[in-house]
C-alpha positions as CSV (number, residue, x, y, z in Angstrom):
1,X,0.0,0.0,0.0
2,X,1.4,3.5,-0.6
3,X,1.8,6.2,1.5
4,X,-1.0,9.0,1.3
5,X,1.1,12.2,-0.1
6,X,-0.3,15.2,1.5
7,X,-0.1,18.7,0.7
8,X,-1.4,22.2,2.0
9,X,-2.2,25.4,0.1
10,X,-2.8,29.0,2.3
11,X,-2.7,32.1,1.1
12,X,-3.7,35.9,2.6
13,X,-4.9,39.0,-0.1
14,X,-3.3,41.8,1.3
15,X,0.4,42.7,1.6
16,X,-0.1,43.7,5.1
17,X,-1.9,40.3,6.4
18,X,1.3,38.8,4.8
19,X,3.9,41.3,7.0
20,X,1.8,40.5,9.8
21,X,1.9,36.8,9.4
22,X,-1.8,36.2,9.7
23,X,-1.1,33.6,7.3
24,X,0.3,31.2,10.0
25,X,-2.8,30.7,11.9
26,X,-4.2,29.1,8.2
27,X,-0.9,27.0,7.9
28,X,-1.0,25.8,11.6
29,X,-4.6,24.8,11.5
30,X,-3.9,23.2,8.5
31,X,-1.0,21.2,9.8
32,X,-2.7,20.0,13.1
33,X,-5.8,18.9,10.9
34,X,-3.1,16.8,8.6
35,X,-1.7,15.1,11.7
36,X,-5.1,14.4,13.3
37,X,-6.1,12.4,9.6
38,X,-2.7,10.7,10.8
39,X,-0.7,11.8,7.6
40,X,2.7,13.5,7.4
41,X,3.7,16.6,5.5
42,X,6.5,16.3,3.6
43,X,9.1,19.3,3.5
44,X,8.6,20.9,0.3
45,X,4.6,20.6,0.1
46,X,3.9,23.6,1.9
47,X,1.9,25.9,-0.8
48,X,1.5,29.4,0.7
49,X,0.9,32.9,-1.4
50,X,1.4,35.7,0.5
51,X,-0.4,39.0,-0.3
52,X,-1.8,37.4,-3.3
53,X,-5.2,38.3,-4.6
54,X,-7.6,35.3,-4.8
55,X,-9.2,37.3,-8.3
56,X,-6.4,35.9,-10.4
57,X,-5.0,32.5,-10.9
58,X,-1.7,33.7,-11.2
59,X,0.1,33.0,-8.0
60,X,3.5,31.4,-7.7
61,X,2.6,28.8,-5.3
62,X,-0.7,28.0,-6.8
63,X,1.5,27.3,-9.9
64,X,4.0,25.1,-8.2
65,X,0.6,23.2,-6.8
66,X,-1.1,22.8,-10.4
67,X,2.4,21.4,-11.6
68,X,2.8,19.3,-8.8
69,X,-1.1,17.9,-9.2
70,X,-0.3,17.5,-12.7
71,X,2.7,15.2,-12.0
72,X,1.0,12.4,-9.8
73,X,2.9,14.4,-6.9
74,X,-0.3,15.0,-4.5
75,X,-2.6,13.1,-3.2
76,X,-4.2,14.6,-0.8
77,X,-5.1,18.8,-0.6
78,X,-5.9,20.4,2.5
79,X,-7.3,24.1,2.2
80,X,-8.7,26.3,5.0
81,X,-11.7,27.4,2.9
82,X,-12.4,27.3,-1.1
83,X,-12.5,31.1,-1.1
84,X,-8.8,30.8,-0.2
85,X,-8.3,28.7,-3.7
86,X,-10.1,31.6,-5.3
87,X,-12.5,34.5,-4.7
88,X,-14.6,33.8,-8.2
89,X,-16.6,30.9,-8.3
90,X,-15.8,30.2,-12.0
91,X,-11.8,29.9,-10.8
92,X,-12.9,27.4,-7.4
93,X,-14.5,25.5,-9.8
94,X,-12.1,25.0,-12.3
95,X,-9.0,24.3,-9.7
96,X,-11.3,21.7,-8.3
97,X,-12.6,20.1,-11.2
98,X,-8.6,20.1,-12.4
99,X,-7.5,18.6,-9.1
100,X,-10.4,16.1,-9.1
101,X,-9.5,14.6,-12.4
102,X,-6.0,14.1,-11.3
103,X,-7.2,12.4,-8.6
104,X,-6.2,14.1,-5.6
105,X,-8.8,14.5,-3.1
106,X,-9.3,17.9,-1.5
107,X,-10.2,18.7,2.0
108,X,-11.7,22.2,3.1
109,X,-11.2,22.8,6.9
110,X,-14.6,25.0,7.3
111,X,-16.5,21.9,6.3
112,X,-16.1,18.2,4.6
113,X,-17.2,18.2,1.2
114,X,-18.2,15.4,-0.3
115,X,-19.5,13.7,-3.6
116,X,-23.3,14.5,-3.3
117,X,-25.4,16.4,-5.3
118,X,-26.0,18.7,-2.2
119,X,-22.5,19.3,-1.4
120,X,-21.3,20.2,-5.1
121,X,-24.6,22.9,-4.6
122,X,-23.5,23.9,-1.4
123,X,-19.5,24.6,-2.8
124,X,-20.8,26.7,-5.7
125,X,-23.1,28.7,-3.1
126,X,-20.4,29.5,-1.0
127,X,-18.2,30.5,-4.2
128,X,-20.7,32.5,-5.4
129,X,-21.4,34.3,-1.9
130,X,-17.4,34.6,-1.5
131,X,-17.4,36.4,-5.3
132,X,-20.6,38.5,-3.8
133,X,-19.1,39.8,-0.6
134,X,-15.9,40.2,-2.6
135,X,-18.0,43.1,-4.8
136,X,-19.7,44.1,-2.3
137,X,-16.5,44.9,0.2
138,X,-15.2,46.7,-2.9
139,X,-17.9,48.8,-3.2
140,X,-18.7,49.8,0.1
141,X,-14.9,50.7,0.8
142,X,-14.7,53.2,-2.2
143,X,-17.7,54.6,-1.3
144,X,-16.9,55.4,2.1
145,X,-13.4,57.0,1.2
146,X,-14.8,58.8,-1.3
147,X,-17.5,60.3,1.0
148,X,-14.6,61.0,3.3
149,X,-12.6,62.8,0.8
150,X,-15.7,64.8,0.2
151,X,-16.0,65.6,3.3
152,X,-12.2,66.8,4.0
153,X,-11.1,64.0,5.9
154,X,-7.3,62.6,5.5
155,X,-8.9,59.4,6.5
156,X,-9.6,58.7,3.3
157,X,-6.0,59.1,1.6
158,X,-4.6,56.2,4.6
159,X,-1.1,57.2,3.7
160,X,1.1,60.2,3.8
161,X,4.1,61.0,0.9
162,X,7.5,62.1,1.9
163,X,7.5,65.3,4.6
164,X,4.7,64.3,6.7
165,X,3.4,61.5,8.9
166,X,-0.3,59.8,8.8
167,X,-2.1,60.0,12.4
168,X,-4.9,57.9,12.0
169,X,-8.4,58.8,14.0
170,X,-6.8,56.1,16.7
171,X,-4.0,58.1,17.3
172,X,-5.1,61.7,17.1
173,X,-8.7,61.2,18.8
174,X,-11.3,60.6,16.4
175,X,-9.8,62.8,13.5
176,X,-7.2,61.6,10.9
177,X,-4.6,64.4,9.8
178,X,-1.0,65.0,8.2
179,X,1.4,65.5,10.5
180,X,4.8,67.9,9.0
181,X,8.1,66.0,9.9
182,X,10.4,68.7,9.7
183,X,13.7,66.8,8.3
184,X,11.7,65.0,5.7
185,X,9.7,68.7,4.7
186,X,13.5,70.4,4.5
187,X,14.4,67.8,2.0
188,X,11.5,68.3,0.1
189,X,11.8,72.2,-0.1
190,X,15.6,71.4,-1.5
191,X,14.5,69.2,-3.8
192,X,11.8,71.8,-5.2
193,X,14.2,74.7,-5.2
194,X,16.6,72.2,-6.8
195,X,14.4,71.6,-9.8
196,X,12.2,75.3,-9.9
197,X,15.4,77.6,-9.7
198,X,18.2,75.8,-10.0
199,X,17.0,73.7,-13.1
200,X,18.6,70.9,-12.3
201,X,17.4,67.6,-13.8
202,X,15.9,64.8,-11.7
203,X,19.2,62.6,-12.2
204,X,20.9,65.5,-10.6
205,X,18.5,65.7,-7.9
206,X,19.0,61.9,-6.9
207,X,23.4,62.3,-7.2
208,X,22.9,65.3,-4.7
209,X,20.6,63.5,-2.2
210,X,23.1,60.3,-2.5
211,X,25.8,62.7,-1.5
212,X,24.6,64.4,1.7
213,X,23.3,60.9,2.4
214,X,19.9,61.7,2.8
215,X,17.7,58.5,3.3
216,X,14.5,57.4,1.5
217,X,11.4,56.1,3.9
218,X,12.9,52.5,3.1
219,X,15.8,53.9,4.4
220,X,18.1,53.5,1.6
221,X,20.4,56.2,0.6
222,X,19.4,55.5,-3.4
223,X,16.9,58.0,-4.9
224,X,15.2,57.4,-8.2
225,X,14.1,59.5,-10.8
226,X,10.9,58.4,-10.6
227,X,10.4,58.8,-7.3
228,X,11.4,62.7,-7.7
229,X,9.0,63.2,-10.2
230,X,6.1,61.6,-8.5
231,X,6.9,64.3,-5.9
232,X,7.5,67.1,-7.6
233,X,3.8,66.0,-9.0
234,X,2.4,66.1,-5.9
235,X,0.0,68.8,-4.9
236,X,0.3,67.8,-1.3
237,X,3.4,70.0,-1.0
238,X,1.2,73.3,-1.5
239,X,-1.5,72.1,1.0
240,X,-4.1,70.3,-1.7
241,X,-3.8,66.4,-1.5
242,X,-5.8,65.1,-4.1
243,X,-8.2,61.7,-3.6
244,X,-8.3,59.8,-6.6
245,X,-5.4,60.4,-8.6
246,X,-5.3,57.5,-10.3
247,X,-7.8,54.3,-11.1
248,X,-7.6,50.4,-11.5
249,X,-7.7,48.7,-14.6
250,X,-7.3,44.8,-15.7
251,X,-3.4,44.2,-16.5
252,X,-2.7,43.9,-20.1
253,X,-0.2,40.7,-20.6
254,X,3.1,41.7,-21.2
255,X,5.5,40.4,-23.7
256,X,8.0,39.1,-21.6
257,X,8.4,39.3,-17.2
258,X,9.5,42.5,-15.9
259,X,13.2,42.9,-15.3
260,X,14.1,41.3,-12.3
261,X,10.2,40.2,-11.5
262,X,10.1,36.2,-12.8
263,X,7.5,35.3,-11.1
264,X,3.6,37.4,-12.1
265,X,2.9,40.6,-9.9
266,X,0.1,39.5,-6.7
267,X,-1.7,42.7,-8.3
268,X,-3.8,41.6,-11.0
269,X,-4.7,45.4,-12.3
270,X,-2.9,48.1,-13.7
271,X,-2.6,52.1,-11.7
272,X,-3.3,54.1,-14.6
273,X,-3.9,58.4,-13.8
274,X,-6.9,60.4,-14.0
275,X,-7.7,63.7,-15.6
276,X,-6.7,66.3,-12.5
277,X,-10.8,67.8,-13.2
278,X,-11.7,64.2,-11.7
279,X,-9.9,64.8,-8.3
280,X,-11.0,65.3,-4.7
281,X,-8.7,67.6,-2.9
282,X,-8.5,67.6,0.9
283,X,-6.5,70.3,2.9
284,X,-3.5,69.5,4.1
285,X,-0.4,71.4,6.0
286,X,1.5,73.4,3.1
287,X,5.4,72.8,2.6
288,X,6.1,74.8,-0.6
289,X,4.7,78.1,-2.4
290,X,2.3,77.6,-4.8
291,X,4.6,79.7,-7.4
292,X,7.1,77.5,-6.4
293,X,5.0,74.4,-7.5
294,X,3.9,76.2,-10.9
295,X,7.5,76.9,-11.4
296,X,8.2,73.4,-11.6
297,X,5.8,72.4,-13.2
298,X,6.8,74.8,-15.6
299,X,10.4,73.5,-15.8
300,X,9.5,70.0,-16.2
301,X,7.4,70.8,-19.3
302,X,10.1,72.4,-20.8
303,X,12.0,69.6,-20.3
304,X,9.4,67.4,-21.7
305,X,9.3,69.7,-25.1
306,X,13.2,69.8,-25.4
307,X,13.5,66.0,-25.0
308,X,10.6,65.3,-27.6
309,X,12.2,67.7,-30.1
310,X,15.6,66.0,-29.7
311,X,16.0,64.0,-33.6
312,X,16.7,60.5,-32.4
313,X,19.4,59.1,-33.6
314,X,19.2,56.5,-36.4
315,X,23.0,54.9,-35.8
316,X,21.9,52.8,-33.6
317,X,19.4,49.9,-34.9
318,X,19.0,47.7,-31.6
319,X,18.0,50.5,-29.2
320,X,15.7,49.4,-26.9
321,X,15.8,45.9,-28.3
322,X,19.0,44.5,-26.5
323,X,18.6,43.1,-23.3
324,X,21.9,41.8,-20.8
325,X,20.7,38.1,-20.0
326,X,22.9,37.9,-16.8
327,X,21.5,41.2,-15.4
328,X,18.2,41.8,-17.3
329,X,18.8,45.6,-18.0
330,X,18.7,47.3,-21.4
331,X,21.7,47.7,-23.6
332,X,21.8,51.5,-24.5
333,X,24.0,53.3,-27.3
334,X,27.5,54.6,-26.3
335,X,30.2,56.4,-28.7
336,X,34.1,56.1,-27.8
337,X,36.5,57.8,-29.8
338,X,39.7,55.1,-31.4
339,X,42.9,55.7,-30.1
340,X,44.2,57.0,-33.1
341,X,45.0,60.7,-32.7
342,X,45.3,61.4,-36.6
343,X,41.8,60.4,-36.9
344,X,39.5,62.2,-34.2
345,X,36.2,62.0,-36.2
346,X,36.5,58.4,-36.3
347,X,34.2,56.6,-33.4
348,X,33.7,53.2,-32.4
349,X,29.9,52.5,-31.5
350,X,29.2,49.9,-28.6
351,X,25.9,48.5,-26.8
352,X,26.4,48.9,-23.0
353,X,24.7,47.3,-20.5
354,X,22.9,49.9,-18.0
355,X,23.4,47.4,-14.9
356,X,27.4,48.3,-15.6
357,X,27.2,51.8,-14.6
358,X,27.6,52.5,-11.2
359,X,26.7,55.8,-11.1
360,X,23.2,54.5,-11.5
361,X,23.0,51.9,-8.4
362,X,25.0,54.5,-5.7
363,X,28.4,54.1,-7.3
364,X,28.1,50.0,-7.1
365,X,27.4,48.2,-10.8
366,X,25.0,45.4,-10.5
367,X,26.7,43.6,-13.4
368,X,30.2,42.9,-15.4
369,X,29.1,42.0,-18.6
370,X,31.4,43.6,-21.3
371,X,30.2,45.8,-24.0
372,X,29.7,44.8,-27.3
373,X,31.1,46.6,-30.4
374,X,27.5,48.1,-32.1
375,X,28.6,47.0,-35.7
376,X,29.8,43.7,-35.0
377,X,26.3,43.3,-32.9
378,X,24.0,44.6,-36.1
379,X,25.7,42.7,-38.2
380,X,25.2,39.3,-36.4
381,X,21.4,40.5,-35.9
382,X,20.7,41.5,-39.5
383,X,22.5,38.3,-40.8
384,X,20.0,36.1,-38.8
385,X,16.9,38.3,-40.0
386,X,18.1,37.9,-43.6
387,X,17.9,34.2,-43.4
388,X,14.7,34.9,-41.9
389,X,13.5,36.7,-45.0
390,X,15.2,34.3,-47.2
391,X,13.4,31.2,-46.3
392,X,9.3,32.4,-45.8
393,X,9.0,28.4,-44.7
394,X,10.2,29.5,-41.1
395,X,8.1,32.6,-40.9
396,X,5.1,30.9,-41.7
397,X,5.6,28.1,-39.0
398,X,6.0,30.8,-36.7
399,X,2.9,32.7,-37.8
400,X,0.6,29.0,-37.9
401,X,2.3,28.4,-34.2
402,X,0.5,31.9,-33.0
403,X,-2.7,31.1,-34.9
404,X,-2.8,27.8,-33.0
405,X,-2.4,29.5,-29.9
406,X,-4.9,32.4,-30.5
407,X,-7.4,29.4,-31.8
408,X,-6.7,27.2,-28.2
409,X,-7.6,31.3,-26.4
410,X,-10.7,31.1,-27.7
411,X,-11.3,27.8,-27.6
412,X,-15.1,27.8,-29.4
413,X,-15.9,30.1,-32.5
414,X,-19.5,31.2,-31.1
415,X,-17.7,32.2,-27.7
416,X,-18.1,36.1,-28.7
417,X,-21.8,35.2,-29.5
418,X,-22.4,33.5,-26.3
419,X,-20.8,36.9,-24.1
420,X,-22.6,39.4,-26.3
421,X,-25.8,37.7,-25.0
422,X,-24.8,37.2,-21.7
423,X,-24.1,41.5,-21.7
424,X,-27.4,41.7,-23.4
425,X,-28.9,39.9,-20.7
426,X,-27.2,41.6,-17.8
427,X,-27.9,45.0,-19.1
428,X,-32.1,44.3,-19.6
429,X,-31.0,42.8,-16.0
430,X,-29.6,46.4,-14.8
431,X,-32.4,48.1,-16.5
432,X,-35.1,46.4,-15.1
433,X,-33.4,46.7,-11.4
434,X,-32.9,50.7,-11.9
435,X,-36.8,50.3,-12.8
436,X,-38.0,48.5,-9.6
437,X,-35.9,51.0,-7.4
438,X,-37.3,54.0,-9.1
439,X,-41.0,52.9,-8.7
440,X,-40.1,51.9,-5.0
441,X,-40.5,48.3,-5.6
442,X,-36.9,47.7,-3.5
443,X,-34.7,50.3,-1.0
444,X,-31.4,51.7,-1.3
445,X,-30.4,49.5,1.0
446,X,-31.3,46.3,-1.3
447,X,-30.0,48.5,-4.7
448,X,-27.2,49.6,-4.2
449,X,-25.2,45.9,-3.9
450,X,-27.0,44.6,-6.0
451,X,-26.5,47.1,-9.2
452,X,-23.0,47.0,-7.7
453,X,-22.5,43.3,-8.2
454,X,-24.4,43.4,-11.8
455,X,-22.3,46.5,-13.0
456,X,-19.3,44.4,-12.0
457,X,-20.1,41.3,-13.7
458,X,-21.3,43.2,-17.1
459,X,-17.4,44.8,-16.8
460,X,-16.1,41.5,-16.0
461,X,-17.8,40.2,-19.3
462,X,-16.9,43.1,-20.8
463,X,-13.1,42.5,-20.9
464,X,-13.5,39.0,-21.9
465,X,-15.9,40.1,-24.7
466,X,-12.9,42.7,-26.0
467,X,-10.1,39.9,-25.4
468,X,-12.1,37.3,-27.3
469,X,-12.8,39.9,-30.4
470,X,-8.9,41.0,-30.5
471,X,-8.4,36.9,-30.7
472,X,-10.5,36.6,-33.4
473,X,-9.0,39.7,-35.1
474,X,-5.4,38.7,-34.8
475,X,-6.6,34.9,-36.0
476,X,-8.0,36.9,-39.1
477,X,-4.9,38.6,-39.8
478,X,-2.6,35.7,-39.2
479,X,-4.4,33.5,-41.4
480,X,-3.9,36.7,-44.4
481,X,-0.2,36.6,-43.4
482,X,0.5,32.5,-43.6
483,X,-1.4,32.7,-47.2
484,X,0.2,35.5,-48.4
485,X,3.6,33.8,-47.3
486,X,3.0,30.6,-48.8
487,X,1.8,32.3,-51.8
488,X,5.3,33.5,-52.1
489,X,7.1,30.4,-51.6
490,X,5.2,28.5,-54.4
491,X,5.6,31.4,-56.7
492,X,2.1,32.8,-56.2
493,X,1.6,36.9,-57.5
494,X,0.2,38.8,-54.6
């Protein structure tokens, strides 16, 4: 007979249940329940995501698990709850029928499930009342902090930028506010003066705050750019903090992993900023002049309108394309003059990787690999994307392998039918709700979550309805491109 293997899976949402280790209550209550069924847990089978959203599938140890499932490795799952598998009942569904057919039994700690009728109903209830309260937490928290922005209240903003300190309503008495800390404010007024009359660029701004060691709120002595210009862009500093700066949208899928990022971000949206007519601003202490502020802004504009009028330079055919594989920073185009003093005019052009400059990681490089002579580079480059060209055979493999994968994202041809009904249906669905509140058939109380949950499902679809049509259209226009190709090889006029 062989031994039972067991495995766990935990995980907590938020980045602060992870740093405060809320997550080991679920792994210890998992473990005791393990060694009450008399099993042992094997090093190594300990699947835990911390401050991972249960929205998307995309979790590093959920990934690992899947694999591991897929490979005979588990037999037995233990899981506090399924809401901690996922928040949407279509996702619990799917990891459970997945780990059913592999044959791994899964045990929830809230309650045995079983192989009923009544307990399969009972699982998609409580999915579908974990994907409800979900929607309805949402809602009710950007509701209330955008009441409390209209009403003034700092409560609403939870956090304070560089210069001041948060006091929550615990701490103060009943009344959230920005406190000024005066060695963080001084640095702030520098860095303003820096930029508004001193004109000095951002990179300038980080050199001089590395060298009279001034320390970041991580407490690192290395200053980014982009950290600068999120302050300079801050109307905080002339006494106006702004609610709402910026919105959440679904992530778009990215070509390849963020430098230095293998595994997928636990965020599965995108921050992207809002028109400035859109924001709430809330009165806060002052630490800089309002002309001060305008002439900043004013600075960084011009800046922007030099840097777009610059003529890029066409000597260099890989920029932005070549990336270090030992470091995962960009190569960027560098000019070094031959040692030939006869010839001054005559440069040698070389791809550099950026992780090799030390003045951009506090005078410490973050890699050694050599630069690389720019012709010698191009060359090698254009030579493979000749032979390329030459043979259209391996351009239109590569083309069918992306229409086979764009066919398996779709999966069924009628599938942007089926969600354009579905929409249909939720918005007669919507309208007839807004109907029955209007005529006093329901309250507030009884609207408002549930035209919250509808409007949320009608997005959800929303985005799946645009992803499927993009699918489709990229299908289309690969199918034009592998016919016009092997029209080509066969001697076909196009």
């Amino acid at each position: 007979m062989t031994e039972t293997q067991c495995a766990l899976y935990a995980r907590v949402s938020s980045e602060a249940q992870a740093r405060d280790n809320t997550i080991a209550s679920q792994v210890i209550a998992l473990q005791e329940r393990i060694a009450t069924d008399g099993f042992m847990l094997e090093p190594g089978y300990s699947y835990v995501d911390d401050g991972y959203s249960g929205s998307t599938l995309l979790r590093p140890a959920l990934e690992r698990l899947r694999d591991a499932v897929a490979g005979g490795q588990v037999d037995r799952l233990y899981v506090h709850a399924p809401d901690r598998l996922a928040r949407r009942y279509a996702h619990q569904a799917l990891l459970i029928d997945e780990f059913r057919r592999a044959g791994v039994e899964i045990v929830f700690l809230n309650r045995p499930i079983g192989g009923t009728a009544e307990d399969d109903l009972l699982l998609q209830v409580q999915g579908v009342i974990a994907e409800y309260e979900r929607a309805k937490i949402l809602e009710r928290s950007r509701r209330g902090r955008r009441h409390a922005a209209r009403s003034g209240s700092v409560s609403a903003l939870t956090g304070a930028p560089f210069g001041y300190r948060y006091v929550s309503r615990d701490q103060s008495g009943g009344l959230a506010r920005f406190e000024v800390v005066e060695e963080e404010a001084h640095i702030v007024r520098l860095i303003f003066a820096w930029v508004g009359l001193d004109r000095m660029s951002l990179r300038g701004v980080c050199r001089r705050l590395e060298r009279i060691g001034c320390r970041t709120r991580t407490g690192t002595t290395h200053w980014y750019a982009s950290t600068i210009r999120g302050m300079l862009a801050n109307p905080a500093y002339i006494g106006r903090a702004a609610f709402g700066r910026a919105r959440y949208v679904p992530t778009r899928p990215r070509l390849r992993p963020i430098r230095g990022h293998s595994q997928p971000s636990p965020h599965a949206t995108s921050r992207v900023p809002v028109p400035p007519e859109e924001w709430i601003e809330i009165p806060v202490p002052p630490l800089v002049d309002p002309t001060e502020f305008e002439a900043v802004h004013a600075q960084l504009e011009e800046n922007r309108k030099r840097k777009r009028q610059r003529t890029p330079s066409s000597d260099w055919l890989l920029q932005g394309l070549a990336v270090c594989r030992r470091c995962g920073y960009a190569y960027y185009g560098k000019r070094a003059p031959r040692a030939r003093k006869y010839d001054p005019t005559d440069t040698l052009r070389y791809y550099r990787c950026i992780g090799t400059d030390g003045y951009r990681f506090s005078g410490h490089p973050v890699c050694d690999n050599p630069q690389v002579r720019g012709d010698h580079l191009e060359e090698a480059v254009w030579d493979q994307v000749k032979g390329l060209l030459e043979d259209p055979r391996r351009m239109a493999e590569e083309y069918r392998r992306r229409l086979l994968a764009a066919r398996d994202a779709v999966r069924e041809p009628e599938e942007i039918a089926r969600l354009e009904l579905q929409m249909a249906t939720l918005r007669r669905g919507i309208g007839r709700l807004i109907d029955s509140y209007a005529e006093g058939i329901i309250d507030k109380a009884e609207f408002e979550p549930r035209i919250a949950g509808l409007k949320q499902r009608l997005s959800q679809l929303q985005v799946r309805h645009q992803a499927a049509v993009d699918v489709a259209e990229n299908e289309h226009e690969l199918s034009l491109l592998i016919n016009r190709l092997e029209g080509k090889r066969v001697g076909i006029p196009t």
